[in-house]
MIBAZA-699708 format. One record per residue (C-alpha): residue number from 1; x, y negated, z negated. Coordinates in Angstrom, 3 decimals. Last residue first. Layout:
<nodes>
 num       px       py       pz
 NUM        X        Y        Z
...
</nodes>
This chain:
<nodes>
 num       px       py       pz
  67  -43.141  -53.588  118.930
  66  -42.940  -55.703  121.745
  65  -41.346  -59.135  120.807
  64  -40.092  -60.604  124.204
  63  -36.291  -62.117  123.062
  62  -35.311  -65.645  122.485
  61  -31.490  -65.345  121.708
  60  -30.316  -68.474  119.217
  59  -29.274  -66.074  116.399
  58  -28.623  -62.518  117.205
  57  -32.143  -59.972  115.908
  56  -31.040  -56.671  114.777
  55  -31.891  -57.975  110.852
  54  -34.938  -59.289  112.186
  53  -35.693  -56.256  114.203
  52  -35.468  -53.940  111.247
  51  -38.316  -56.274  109.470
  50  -40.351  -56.796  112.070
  49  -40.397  -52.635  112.557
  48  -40.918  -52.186  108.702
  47  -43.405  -54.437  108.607
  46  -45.762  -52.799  111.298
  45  -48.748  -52.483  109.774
  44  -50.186  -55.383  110.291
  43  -48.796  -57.387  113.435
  42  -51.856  -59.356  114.398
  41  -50.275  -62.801  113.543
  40  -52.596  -63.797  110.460
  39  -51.653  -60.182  109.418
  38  -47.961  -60.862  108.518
  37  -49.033  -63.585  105.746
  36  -45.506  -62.672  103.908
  35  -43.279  -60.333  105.618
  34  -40.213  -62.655  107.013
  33  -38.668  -63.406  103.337
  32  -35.245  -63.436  104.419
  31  -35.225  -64.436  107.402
  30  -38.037  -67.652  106.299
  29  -40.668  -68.231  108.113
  28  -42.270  -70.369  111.296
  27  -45.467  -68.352  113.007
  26  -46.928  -69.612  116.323
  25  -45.183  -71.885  117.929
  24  -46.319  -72.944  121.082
  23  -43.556  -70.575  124.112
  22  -46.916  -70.337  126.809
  21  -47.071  -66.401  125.864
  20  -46.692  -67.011  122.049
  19  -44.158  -67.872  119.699
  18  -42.316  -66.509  116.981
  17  -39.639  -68.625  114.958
  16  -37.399  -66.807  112.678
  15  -35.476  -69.339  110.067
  14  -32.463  -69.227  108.631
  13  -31.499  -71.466  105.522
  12  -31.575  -74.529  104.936
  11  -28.360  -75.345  102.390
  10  -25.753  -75.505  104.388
   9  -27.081  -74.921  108.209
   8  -29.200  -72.537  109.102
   7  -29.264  -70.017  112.163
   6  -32.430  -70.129  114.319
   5  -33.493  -66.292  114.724
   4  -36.186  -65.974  117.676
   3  -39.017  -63.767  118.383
   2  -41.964  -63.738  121.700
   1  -45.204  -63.127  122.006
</nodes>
């Protein structure tokens, strides 16, 4: 899968987008609420690391999310 930050403009805010091995989208959330229906994507129990990348994360990079 893979994780990217898309940067908001006035009043919409950012957005992570994570997408599978052939780039569909996945999952589509809020940056700063990133940790609701987490399980849906098969990353359970690891919040924290999501959460810690997201902040890590530059805007407009796709980057392979391995955690």
């Amino acid at each position: 899968m893979y994780i990217i930050k898309v940067k908001g403009k006035a009043k919409i805010p950012d957005y992570i987008q994570i997408r599978d091995e052939n780039f569909v989208l996945v999952a589509y959330f809020r940056a700063d609420r990133p940790l609701k229906n987490i399980e849906k994507f098969g990353l359970e129990g690891k919040e924290a690391a999501l959460e810690q990348l997201i902040k890590e994360l530059p805007f407009g990079k796709l980057k392979k999310l391995s955690l």
